[in-house]
N, C-alpha and C positions, 0 to 999 in steps of 0.2 A: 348297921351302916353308920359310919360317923358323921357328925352332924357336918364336917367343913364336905364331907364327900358329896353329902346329901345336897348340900345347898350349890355344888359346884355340876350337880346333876339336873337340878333347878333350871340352873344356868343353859345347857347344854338343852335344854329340852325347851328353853325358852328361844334363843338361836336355830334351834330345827322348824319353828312355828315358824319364827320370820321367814326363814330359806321357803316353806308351807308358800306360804301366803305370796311371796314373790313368784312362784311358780306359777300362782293361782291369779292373780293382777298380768301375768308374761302372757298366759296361755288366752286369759280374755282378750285384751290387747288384739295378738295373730290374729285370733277368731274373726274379731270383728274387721280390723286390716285387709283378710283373708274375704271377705263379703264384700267391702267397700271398694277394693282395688282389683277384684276378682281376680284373686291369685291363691292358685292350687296349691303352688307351693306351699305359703305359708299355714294353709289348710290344714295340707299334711303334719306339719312340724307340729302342730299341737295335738294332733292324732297320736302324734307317734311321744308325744310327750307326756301323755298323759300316764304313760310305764313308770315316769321318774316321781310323780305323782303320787302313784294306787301306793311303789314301794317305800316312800315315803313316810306316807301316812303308818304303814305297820311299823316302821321301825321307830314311831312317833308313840303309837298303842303301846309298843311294845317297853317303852322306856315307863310308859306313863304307868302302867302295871306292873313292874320290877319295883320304881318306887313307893306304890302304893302296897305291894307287899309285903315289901326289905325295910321301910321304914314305919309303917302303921302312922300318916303323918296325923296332924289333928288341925280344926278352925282353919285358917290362913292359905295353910300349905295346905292341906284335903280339899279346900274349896279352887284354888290352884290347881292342881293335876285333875278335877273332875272336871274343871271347865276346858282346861287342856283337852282332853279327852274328844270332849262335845265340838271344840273350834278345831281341831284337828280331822273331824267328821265333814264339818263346813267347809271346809277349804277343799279336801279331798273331793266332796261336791260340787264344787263352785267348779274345779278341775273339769269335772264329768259334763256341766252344763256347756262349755266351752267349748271339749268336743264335740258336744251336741251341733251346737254354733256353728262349729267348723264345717261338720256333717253338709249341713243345709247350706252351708256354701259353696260344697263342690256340687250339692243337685243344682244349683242356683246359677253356677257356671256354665253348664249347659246347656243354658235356656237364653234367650235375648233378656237385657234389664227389662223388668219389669216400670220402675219409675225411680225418679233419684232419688237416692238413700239420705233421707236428714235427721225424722226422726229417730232411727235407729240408732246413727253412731252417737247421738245427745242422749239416749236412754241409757248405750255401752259406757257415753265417760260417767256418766253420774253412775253407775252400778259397778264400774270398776275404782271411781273414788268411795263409794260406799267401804268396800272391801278392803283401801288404804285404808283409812280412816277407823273403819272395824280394830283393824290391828294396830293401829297406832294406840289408840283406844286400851287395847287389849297392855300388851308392853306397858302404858304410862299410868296404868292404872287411873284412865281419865274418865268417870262417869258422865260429865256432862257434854265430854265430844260424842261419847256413846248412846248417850240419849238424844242428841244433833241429830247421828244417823240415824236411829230408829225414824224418827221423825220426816227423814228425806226418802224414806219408802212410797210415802203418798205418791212425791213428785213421779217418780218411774212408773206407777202404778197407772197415774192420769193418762202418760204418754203413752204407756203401752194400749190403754184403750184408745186413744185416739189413733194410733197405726191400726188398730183392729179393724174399728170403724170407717178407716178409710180406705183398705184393702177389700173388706167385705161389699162396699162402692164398685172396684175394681169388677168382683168375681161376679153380680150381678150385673153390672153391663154388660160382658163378653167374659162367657163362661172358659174362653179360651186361656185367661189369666189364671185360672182358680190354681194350678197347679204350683206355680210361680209368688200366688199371693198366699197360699196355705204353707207354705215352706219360710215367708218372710213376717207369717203371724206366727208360726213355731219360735223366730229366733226370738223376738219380741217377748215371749212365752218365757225362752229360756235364759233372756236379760231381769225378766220382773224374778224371776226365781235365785238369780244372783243375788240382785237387790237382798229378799226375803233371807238368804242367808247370811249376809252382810250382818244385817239385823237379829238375828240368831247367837250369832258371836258379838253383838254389843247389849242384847239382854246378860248372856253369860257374863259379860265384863262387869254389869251393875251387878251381877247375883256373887260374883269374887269379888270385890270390892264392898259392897252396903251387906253384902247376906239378904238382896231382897231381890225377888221374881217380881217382872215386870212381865213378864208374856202373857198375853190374853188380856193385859191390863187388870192382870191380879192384884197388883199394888192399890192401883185406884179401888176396888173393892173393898181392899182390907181396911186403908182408909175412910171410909165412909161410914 
């Protein structure tokens, strides 16, 4: 494969992550829209979205594997298409966690509100700017925005315990809630694990840019 071909496959495979990832930032969005405004519709459209998603992602694999093939790259570019690889996993999940979202919206439709929604949708914008941010990240080869978001995993993590904590209030007063409130600690569940991917794809972006693992706070280890 010639090198102007290779690098214009680069290219092409760098513009399919972004298309990735706006899918994946679209499909959160609904979800949570779809909870807040109790609307089936938009439920659906991310159910039904998540086809353009799963196909996506392989024709994403599939490119990332042809190159790793056809070209045998080395350092730079090998470290490139393997983190491709991995944020291309991420997203395709962050997909899957959305519909989850959505799921729990139409049982959530059916039922009277439970209590007004605040936490949630502050947990949904901070995990769906995680996810921008991820990718911006990713594209600018920016490790210190990247290490930003790792860092703003706390915050979602705080809230989401705190919805926990105050839902589990709910199902002990009146066991009548519990259905209603176990459906609304799922979504919570299924925002802190966006988050957790966000952060996934900005370890990768330090580990293609420095060549250093930061997960599990290896780094800090190594250094000591």
């Amino acid at each position: 494969m010639p090198k102007r071909y290779f690098d214009q496959e680069l290219k092409r495979l760098n513009e399919k992550l972004l298309e990735m990832a706006r899918l994946a930032e679209e499909a959160i969005s609904r979800a949570v829209r779809a909870l807040v405004e109790r609307n089936a519709k938009l439920a659906e459209q991310v159910i039904q979205a998540d086809e353009t998603i799963n196909f996506l992602e392989i024709e994403i694999d599939e490119l990332c594997l042809k190159l790793l093939a056809l070209q045998q790259p080395l350092a730079v570019d090998l470290r490139f298409i393997a983190s491709a690889l991995k944020i291309n996993n991420d997203l395709e999940r962050i997909g899957d966690q959305a519909v989850n979202i959505a799921e729990r919206s139409l049982d959530l439709l059916k039922q009277p509100l439970l209590k007004p929604l605040i936490d949630i949708p502050r947990m949904a914008a901070l995990a769906q700017k995680m996810v921008k941010d991820s990718l911006d990240a990713f594209v600018n080869q920016d490790t210190k925005l990247a290490r930003r978001v790792c860092e703003r995993d706390d915050e979602v993590d705080d809230l989401n315990d705190q919805i926990f904590r105050e839902l589990l209030t709910y199902m002990m007063q009146d066991p009548k809630t519990i259905a209603r409130a176990v459906d609304l600690i799922l979504v919570g569940r299924h925002l802190e694990r966006i988050a957790d991917l966000a952060t996934n794809i900005c370890e990768d972006v330090v580990y293609l840019v420095d060549g250093k693992t930061i997960k599990h706070h290896v780094e800090e280890r190594s250094d000591s």
